[in-house]
C-alpha positions in Angstrom: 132.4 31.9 64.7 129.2 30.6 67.1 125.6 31.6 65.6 124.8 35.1 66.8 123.9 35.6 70.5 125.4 32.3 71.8 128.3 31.9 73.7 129.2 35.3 74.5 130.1 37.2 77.6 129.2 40.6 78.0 131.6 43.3 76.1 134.3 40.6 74.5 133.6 39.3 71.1 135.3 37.0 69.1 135.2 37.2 64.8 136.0 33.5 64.6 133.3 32.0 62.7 131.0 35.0 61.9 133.8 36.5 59.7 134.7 35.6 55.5 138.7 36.2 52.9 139.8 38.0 49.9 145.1 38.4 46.2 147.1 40.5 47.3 147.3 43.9 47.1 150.9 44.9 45.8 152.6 48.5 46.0 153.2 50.2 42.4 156.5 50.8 41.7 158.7 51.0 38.2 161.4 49.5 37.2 161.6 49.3 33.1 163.9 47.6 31.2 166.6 50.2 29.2 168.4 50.2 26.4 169.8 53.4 25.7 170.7 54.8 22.3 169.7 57.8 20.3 167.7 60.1 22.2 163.7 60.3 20.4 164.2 56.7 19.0 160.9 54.7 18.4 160.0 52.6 21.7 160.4 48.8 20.6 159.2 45.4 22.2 161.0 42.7 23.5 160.8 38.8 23.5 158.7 37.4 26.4 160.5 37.6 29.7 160.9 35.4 32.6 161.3 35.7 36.8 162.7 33.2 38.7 160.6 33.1 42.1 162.9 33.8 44.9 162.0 33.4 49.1 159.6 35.9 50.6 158.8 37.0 46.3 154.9 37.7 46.7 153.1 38.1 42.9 152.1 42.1 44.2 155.5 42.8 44.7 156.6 40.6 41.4 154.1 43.0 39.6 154.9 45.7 40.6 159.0 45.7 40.3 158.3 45.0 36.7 155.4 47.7 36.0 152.9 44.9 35.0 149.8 47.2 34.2 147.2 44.3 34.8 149.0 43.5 38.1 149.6 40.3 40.4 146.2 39.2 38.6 147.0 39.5 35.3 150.5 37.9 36.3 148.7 34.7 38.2 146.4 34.5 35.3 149.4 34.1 33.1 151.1 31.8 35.1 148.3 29.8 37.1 149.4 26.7 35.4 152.8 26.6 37.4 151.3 28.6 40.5 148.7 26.7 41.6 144.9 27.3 42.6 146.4 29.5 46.0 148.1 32.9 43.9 149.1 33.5 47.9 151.4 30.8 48.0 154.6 30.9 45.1 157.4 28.5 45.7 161.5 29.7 45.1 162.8 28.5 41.6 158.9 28.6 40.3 159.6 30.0 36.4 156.8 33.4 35.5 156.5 34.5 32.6 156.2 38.5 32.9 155.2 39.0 29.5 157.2 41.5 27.1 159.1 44.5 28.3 159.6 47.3 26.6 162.4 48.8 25.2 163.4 52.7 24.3 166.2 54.6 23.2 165.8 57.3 25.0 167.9 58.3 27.9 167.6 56.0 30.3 165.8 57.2 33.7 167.2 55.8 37.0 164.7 53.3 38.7 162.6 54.2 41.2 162.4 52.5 44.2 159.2 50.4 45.8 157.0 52.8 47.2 156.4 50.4 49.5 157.8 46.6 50.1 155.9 44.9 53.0 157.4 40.9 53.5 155.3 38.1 53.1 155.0 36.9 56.1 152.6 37.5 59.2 154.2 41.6 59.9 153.8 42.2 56.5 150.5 41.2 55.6 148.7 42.8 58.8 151.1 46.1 58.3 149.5 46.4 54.3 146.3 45.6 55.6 146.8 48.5 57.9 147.7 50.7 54.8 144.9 49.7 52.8 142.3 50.2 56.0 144.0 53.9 56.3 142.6 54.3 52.5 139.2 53.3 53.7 138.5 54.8 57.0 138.9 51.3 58.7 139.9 50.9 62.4 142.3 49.1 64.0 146.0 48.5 64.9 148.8 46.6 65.0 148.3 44.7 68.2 144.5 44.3 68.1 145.2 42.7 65.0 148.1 40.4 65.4 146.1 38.7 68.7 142.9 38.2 67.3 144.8 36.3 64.3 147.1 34.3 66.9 144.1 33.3 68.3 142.1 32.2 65.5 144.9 30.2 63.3 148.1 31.2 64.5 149.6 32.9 61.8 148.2 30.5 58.9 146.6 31.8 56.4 145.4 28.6 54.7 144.1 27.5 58.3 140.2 26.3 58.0 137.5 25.0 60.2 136.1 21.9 59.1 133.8 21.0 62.1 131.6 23.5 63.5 128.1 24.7 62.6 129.2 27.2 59.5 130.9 24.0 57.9 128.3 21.8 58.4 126.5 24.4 56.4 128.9 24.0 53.8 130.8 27.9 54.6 133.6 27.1 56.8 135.6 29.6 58.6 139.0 30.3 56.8 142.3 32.3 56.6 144.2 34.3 59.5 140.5 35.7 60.8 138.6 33.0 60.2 136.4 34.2 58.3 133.2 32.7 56.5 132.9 33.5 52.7 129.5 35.3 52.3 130.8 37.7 55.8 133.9 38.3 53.3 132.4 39.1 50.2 130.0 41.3 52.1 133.0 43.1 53.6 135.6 42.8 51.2 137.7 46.0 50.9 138.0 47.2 47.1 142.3 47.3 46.4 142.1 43.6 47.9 142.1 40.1 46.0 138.8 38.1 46.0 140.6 35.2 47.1 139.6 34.7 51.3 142.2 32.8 52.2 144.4 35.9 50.3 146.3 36.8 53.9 145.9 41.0 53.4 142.2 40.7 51.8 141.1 38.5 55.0 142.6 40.4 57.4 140.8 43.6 55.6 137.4 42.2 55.1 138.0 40.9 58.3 138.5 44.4 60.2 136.0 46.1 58.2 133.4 43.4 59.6 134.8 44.2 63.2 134.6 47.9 62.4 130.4 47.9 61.8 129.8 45.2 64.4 132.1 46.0 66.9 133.8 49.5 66.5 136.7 48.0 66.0 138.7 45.0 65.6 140.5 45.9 68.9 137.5 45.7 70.7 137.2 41.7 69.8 138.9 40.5 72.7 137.6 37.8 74.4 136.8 34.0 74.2 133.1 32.4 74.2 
């Protein structure tokens, strides 16, 4: 965004440049692994297990169909080797290692289903970031969020501004907001990854900026 007070007409304001992004959040859900025997038996542990990454797979939702207790962070930490520096970004046929899984020979319990699943993809990631601003109070809808994001990188979340004045400064605008880091650590929503180009923790941070500048991120609406 433009250094405060320059470039604005009265009552529209824009985030780009004045805002900064944060892994993803990931709905808990449980789905153990069964073997059932004797009823009572002692609970035992299994041999390391693997996932095979599969198209729209997020590491939330990866972490939360297997009951990982650390998480999608505990998982990327595990795997960063074969994910990369970007935990947002895990390509189909990657290999994860999902550590052990437990076994128990008691009667098997039928598995529950996600709480939630939200696709990774644009609708997902602003309706979780919708869920986790309900938690916290935070404004804002559906629309008011999807334009301001069309706006400001069209829908890419790795999407960074390399030539205006925050860059020269050495804190360029990033993510689906476009938002600068020290804006998006002082606005990042607890729940959400530290990572700003993390699509769900920028477009949180994001809001929550919005929401103490502006009222709301429905109320940024307008170009210079």
């Amino acid at each position: 965004m433009p250094a405060k007070g320059k470039h604005r007409r009265p009552k529209h304001y824009r985030i780009t440049r004045k805002l900064a992004l944060a892994g993803t959040g990931g709905a808990a859900l449980t789905l153990p692994l069964i073997s059932a025997t004797t009823a009572g038996a002692v609970e035992t542990t299994a041999a390391p297990t693997t996932y095979s990454v599969v198209a729209g797979d997020s590491l939330s939702q990866i972490a939360a169909q297997h009951s990982l207790s650390g998480g999608w962070q505990q998982l990327y930490a595990s795997n960063r080797s074969v994910v990369g520096d970007n935990p947002s970004v895990i390509r189909p046929g990657t290999k994860l290692t999902i550590g052990t899984q437990a076994k128990t020979a008691a009667a098997a319990k039928p598995a529950a289903k996600p709480a939630s699943a939200y696709p990774n993809n644009l609708d997902g990631w602003i309706r979780e970031s919708l869920a986790v601003m309900a938690k916290h109070g935070i404004p804002g809808s559906y629309n008011g969020i999807h334009r301001n994001v069309m706006r400001e990188s069209s829908g890419n979340p790795l999407a960074i501004n390399n030539w205006d004045i925050n860059a020269q400064n050495g804190i360029p605008s990033k993510g689906l907001l476009q938002v600068i880091d020290p804006t998006f650590r002082a606005y990042h929503v607890p729940g959400t990854s530290q990572n700003s180009y993390d699509p769900v923790a920028n477009i949180t941070a994001a809001c929550n900026y919005a929401a103490a500048r502006y009222g709301s991120i429905d109320n940024v609406n307008g170009a210079y």
